[in-house]
C-alpha positions in Angstrom: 8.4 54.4 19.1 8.9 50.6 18.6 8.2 49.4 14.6 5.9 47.6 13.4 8.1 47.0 10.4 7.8 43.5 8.7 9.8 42.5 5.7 7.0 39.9 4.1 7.7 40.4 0.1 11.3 39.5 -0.8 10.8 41.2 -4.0 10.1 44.5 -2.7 12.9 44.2 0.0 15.1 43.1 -3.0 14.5 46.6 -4.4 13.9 48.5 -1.3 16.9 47.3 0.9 18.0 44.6 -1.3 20.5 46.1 -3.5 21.6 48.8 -0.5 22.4 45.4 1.6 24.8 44.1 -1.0 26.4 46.9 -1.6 27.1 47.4 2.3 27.7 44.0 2.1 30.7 43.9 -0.2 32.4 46.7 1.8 32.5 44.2 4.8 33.3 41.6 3.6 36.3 43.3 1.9 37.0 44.6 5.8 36.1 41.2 7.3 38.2 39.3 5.0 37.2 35.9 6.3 39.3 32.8 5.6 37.7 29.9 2.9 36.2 27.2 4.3 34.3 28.1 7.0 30.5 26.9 8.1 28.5 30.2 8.1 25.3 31.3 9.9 23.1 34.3 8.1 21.1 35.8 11.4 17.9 37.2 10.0 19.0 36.3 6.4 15.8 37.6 5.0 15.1 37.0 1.1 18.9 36.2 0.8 20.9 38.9 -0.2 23.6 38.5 2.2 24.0 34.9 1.9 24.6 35.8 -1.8 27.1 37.3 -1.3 28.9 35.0 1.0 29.0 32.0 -1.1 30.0 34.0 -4.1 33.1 35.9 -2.1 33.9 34.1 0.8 34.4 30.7 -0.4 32.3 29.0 2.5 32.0 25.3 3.0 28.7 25.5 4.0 25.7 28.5 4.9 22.9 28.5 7.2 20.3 31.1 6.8 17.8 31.6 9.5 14.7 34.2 9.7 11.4 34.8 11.4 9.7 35.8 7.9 8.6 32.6 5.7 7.3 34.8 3.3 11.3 35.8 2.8 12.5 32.9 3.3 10.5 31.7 0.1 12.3 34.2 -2.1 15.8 33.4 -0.6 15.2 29.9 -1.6 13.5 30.3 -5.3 17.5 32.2 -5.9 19.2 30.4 -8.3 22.6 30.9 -6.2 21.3 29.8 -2.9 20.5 26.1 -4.4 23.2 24.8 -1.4 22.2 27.0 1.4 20.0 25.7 4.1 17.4 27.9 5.3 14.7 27.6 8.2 12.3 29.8 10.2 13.7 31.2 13.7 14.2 34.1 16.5 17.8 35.7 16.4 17.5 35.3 20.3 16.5 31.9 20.7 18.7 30.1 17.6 17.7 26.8 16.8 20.9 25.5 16.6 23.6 23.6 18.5 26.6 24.9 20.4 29.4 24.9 18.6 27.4 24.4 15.0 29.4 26.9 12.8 32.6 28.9 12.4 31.1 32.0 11.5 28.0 34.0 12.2 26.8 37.4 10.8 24.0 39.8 11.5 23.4 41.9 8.2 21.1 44.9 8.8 19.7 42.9 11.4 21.1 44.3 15.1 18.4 47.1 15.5 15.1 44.8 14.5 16.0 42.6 18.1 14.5 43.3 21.2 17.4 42.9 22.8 21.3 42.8 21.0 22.9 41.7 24.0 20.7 38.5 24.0 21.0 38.3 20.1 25.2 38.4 20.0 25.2 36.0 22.7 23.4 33.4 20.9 25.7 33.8 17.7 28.3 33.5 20.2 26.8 30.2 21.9 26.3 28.5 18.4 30.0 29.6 17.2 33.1 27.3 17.9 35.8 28.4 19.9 38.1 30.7 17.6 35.3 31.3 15.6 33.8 34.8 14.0 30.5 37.0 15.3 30.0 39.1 13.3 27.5 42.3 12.2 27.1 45.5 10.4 23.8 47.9 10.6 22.5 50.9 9.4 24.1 53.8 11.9 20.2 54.6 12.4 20.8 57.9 14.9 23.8 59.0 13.3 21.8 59.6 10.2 23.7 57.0 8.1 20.2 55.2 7.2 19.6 54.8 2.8 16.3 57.0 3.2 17.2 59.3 6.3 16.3 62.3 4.2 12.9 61.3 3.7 12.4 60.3 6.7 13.0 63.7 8.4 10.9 65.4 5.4 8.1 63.0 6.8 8.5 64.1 10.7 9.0 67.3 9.6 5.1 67.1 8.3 3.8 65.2 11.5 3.7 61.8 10.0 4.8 59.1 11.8 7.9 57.2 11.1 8.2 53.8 11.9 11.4 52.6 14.3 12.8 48.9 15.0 13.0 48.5 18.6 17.2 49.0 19.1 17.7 51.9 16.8 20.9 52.9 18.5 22.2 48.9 18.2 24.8 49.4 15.5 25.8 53.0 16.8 29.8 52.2 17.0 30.1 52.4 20.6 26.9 50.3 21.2 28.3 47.6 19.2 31.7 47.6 20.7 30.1 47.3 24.0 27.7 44.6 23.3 30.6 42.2 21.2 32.9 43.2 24.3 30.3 42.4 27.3 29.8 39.0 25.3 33.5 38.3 26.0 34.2 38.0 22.4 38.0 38.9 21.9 39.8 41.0 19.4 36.5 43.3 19.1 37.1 46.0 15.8 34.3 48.4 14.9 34.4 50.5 11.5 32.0 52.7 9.4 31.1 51.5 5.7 30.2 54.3 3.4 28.3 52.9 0.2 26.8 55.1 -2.6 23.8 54.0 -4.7 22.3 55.5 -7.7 19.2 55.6 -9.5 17.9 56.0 -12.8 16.2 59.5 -12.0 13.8 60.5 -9.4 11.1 58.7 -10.4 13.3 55.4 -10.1 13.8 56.6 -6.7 10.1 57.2 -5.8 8.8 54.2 -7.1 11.4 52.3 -5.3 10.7 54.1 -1.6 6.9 53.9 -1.9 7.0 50.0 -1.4 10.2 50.6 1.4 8.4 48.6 4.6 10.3 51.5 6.7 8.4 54.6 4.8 6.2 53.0 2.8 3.5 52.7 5.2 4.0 56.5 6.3 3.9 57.7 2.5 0.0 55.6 2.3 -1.1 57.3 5.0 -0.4 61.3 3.6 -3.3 63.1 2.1 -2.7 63.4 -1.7 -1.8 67.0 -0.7 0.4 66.5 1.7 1.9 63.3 -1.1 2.5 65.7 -4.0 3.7 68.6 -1.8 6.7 66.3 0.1 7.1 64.6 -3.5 7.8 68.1 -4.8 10.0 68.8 -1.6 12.3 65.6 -2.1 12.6 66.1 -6.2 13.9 69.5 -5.3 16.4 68.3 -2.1 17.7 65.4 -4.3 20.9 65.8 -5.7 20.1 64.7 -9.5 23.3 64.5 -11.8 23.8 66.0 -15.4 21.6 63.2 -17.0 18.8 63.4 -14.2 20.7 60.2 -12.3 20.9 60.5 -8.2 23.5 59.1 -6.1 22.6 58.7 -2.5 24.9 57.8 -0.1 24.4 55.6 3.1 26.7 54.5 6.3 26.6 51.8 8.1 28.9 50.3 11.0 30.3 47.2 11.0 31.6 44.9 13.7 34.0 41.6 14.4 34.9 39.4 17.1 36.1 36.1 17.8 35.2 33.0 20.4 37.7 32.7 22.6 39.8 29.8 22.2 39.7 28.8 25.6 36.7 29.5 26.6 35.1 28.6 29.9 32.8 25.5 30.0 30.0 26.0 32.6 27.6 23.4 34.4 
């Protein structure tokens, strides 16, 4: 089914998906390797965790974050480190920018929640210079690489209904390829980024999915029954270290391509 998943509180994202984003996002940028210097676009930058990590690690003369949600756009703004970054509302498949505007644009767990990819990466290509870098990584959604896949199958597994962005397959590694290659985007690489998190102890965990905009709705909607029984379930599938810590691991694929130099100019 299509989602009605909507990121509207930055602070819960910034524990939910927050801390997951930045870890995945160090692990591409580390891939990426992008020179200094470069003006950046943040597609569907949400409260800014991202961009956070561009300005501290890529050395960017300028970033550009752009998302539909104002609400996240508010908590991107109030960080401390984003002070320089320009932010404003907008559709990843209608940019409000100029051709040509940046050097570099990136879709951070982003590709899946567009209608359609295809029209997305051509936009980050329109408003990229010749030369320049599109860029993206997502959560490999069918492939099971998602933070809080095992939960989400406990969930089906009890009839609940688990909510899906509209592209789920969009950052499969093949999907991706194809999309940054029917763009005409050159020099197209794909590569899987395997990040681990861990938390304090299971209740860390708990309290950290039950405000997750992808289960969190699903978890309200249980029967306290049904609640304690699949809180049992997960405490006991959870793999909880000697002092009671779990590490859960997540994969994402990632994606890079650049503007052709020459590229065609068309009436």
């Amino acid at each position: 089914m299509t989602s009605q998943i909507r990121f509207d509180d930055g602070a819960a994202y910034e524990r939910y998906m927050g801390v997951w984003s930045q870890l995945a996002g160090r692990a591409f940028l580390e891939w990426l390797a992008p020179s200094a210097g470069l003006r950046w676009l943040d597609v569907g930058c949400g409260n800014g965790a991202f961009t956070e990590l561009l300005i501290a690690h890529a050395a960017p003369a300028s970033v550009d974050g752009m998302d539909p949600s104002e609400a996240q756009l508010a908590y991107a703004r109030a960080r401390p480190t984003l002070s320089q970054a320009r932010f404003r509302l907008g559709d990843a498949m209608a940019l409000p920018f100029a051709d040509r505007a940046f050097d570099a644009a990136v879709m951070p767990l982003v590709i899946f929640f567009v209608p359609s990819p295809a029209q997305g990466v051509a936009e980050m290509a329109r408003v990229v210079g010749p030369g320049g870098l599109v860029t993206a990584y997502g959560w490999d959604l069918e492939g099971g690489g998602f933070p809080y896949a095992a939960l989400q199958t406990e969930l089906r597994a009890m009839g609940a209904t688990v909510p899906m962005p509209p592209s789920p397959g969009a950052a499969d590694s093949e999907a991706l390829r194809q999309v940054w290659t029917a763009a005409g985007l050159e020099g197209v690489r794909v590569r899987d980024l395997v990040v681990q998190r861990t938390f304090a102890d299971f209740d860390d965990y708990w309290s950290t999915v039950l405000v997750g905009p992808s289960v969190g709705a699903s978890l309200a909607a249980l029967s306290a029954a049904d609640r304690a029984h699949l809180t049992a379930r997960m405490r006991s599938l959870l793999p909880a270290g000697a002092e009671g810590h779990l590490t859960m691991t997540a994969r994402a694929n990632a994606v890079q391509g650049r503007v052709p130099s020459a590229r065609q100019e068309h009436a």
